[in-house]
C-alpha positions in Angstrom: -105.1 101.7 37.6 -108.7 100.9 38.5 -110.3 102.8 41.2 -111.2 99.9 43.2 -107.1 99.4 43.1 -106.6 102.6 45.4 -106.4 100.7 49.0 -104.4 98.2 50.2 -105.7 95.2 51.8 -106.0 94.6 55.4 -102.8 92.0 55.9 -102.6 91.9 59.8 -104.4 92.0 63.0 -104.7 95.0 65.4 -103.9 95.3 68.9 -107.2 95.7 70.4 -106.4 94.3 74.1 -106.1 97.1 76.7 -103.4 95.3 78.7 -101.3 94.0 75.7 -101.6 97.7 73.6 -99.9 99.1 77.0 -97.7 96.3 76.7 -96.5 97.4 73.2 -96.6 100.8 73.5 -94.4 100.1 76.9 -91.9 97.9 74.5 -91.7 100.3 71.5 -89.4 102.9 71.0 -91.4 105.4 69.1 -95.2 106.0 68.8 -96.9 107.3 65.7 -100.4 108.7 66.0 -102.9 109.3 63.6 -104.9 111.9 63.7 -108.3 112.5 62.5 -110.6 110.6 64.8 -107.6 109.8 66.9 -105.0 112.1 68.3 -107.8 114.6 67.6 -111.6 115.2 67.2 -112.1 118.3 64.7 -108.6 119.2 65.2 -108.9 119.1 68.6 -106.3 117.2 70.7 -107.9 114.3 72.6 -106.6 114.5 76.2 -105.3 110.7 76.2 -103.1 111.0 73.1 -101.5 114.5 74.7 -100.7 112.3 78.2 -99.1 109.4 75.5 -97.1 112.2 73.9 -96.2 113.9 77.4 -94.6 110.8 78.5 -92.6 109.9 75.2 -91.9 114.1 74.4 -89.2 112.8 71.5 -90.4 109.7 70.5 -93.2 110.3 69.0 -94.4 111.6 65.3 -98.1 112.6 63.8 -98.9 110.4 60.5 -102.1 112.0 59.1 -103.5 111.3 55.4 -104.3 115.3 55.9 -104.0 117.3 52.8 -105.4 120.3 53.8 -103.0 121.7 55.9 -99.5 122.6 56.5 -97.2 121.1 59.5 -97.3 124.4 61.4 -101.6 124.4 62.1 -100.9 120.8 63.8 -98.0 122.0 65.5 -99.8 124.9 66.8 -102.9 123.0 68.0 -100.5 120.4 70.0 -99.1 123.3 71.6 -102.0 125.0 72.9 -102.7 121.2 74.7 -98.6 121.7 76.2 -96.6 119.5 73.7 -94.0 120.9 71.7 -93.1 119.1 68.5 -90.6 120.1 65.8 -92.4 120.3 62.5 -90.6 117.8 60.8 -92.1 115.1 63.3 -95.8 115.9 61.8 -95.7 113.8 58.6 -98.8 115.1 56.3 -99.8 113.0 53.2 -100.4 116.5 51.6 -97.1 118.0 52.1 -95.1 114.9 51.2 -97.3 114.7 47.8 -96.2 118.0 46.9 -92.9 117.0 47.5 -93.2 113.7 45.6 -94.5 116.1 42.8 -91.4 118.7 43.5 -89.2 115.0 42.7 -91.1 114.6 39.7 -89.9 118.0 38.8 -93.2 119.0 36.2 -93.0 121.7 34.0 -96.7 122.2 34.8 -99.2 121.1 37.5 -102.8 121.6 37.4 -103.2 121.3 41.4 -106.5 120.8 43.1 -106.2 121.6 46.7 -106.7 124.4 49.2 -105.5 127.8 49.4 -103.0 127.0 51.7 -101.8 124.2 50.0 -101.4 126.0 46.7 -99.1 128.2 48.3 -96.9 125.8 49.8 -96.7 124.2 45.9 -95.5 127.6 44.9 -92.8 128.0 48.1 -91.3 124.4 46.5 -91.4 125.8 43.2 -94.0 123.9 41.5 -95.5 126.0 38.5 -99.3 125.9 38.6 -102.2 126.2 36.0 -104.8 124.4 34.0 -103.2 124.7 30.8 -101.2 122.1 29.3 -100.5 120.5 32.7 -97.8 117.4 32.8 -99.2 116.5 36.1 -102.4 116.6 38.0 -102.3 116.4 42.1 -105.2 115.9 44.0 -105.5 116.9 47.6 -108.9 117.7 49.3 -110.0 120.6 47.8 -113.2 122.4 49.3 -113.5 124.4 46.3 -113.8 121.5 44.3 -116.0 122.5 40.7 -117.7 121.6 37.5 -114.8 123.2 36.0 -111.7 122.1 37.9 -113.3 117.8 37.2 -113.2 119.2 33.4 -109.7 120.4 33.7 -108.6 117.5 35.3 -110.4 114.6 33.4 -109.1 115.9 30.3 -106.0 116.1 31.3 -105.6 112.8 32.7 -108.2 111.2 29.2 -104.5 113.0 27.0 -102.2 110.8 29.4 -101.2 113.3 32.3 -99.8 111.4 35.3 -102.2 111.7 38.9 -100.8 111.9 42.1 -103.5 111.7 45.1 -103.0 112.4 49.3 -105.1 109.6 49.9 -108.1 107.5 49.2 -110.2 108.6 52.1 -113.7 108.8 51.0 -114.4 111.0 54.4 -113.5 111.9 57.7 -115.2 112.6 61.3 -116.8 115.8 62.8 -117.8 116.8 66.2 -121.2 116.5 65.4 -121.0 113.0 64.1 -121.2 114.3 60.0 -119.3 113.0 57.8 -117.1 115.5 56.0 -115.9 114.5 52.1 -112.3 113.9 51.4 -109.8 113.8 48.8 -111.0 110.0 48.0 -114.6 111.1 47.4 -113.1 113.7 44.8 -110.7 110.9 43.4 -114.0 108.9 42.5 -115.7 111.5 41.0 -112.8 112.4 38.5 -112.1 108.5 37.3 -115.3 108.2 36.7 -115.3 110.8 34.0 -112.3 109.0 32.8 -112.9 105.7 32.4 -112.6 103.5 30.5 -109.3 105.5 29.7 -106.3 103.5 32.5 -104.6 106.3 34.6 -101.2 106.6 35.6 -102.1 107.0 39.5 -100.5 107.0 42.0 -101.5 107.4 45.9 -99.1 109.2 48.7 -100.7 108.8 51.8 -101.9 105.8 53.9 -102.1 102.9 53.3 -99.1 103.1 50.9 -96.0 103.2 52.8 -94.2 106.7 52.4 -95.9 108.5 55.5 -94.7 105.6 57.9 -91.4 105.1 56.2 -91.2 109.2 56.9 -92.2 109.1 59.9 -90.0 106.2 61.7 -86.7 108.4 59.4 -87.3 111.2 61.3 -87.4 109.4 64.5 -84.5 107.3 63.8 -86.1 103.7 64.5 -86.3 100.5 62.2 -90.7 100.4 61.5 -90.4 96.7 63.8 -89.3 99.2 67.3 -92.3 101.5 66.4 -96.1 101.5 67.2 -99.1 102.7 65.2 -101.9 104.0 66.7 -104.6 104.6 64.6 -108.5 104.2 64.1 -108.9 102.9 60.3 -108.2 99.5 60.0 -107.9 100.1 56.2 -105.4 103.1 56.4 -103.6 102.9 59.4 -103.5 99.1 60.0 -103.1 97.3 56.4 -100.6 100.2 55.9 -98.6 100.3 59.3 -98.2 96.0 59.5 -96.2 95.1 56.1 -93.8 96.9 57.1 -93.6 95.8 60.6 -95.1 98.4 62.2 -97.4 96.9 65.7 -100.5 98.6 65.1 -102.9 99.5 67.7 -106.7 100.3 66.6 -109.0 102.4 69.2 -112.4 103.2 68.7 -112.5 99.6 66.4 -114.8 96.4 67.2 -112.3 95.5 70.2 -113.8 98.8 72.1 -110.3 99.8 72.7 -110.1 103.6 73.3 -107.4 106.3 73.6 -108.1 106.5 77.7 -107.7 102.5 77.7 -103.8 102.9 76.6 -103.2 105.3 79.6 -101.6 103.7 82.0 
């Protein structure tokens, strides 16, 4: 796959009306929130989204292209802002590629990813090193080296299958930075292996397994759901083929969290 293949194409329009996103919210069943630069600013839960959740306390689910973190840290920061969520309602493009890779059942996986992630591949049972690895996964990985893109180029150059969170190239911070994610990392290995084709394949948003998840655990069809999200080429061209009504805030419209309060 070429790396310009990674995202999907924006397919539908967003709900960027105040009045007719309260409209759908009002008329859906379940919300899904993302959450970078939406639910939350530097992991901190925006006050609008916790009043959305407040009012809908089992109907709603996080869908986040995260892959640095496990489902208790968002659980634990929605909970200092007074919502209680089960786990299984925070839907983590991390955590479901390491279970996509647990399905794939690997004798070996050279994983690049955080501390925290590494563990959880070793609590599913996933054997991991650089030697002879079967499969390579790539989740945002701060500790990101010279010698893990050498490990991992290779191994994809002999043939060795890729799974990636996302294709996020970066992400907000408070102080209006930009902070590098897995994406940025998936361009820097397929450069070194080109013109070799990779067998690649991308978890998180836009591809459809994290809203498919989500709406599973919440027990609606995707067409009685709403998205609510601030990327129009995650959250929006992923959420609408499947009939998701999408909402974007913070987009072209001016639409904001606060606006969707009623």
């Amino acid at each position: 796959m070429n790396r310009h293949d990674i995202r999907a194409p924006l397919v539908a329009r967003a709900i960027e009306d105040a009045a007719e996103a309260r409209q759908a919210i009002a008329e859906a069943k379940a919300l899904l929130f993302d959450w970078d630069g939406c639910a939350a600013i530097a992991d901190r839960p925006e006050p609008a989204a916790l009043a959305l959740m407040s009012a809908r306390p089992d109907a709603f689910a996080i869908v986040s292209n995260n892959t640095s973190h496990g489902r208790g840290f968002f659980t634990d920061r929605l909970r200092t802002g007074g919502i209680l969520v089960e786990p299984e309602r925070v839907i983590l493009a991390g955590v479901e590629t390491l279970r996509r890779a647990r399905h794939l059942a690997p004798r070996r996986t050279l994983l690049l990813a955080s501390p925290r992630m590494e563990e959880a591949a070793r609590r599913m049972g996933l054997e991991l090193g650089p030697d002879d690895p079967d499969l390579v996964v790539l989740l945002r990985d701060t500790r990101f080296s010279y010698a893990k893109l050498t490990q991992a180029a290779n191994a994809l150059r002999r043939g060795v299958r890729l799974l990636v969170g996302n294709p996020d190239r970066t992400h907000p911070s408070t102080e209006g930075r930009v902070m590098p994610e897995t994406g940025a990392l998936l361009s820097a290995l397929l450069t070194c292996v080109e013109p070799v084709p990779v067998h690649l394949e991308v978890v998180g948003k836009p591809h459809p397994t994290l809203f498919r998840r989500a709406c599973e655990v919440l027990g609606v069809a995707p067409h009685e759901a709403v998205m609510i999200g601030d990327n129009p080429d995650t959250d929006v061209a992923g959420a609408a083929p499947l009939g998701l009504r999408c909402i974007l805030v913070d987009g072209p419209g001016g639409l904001t969290l606060s606006d969707l309060v009623a």
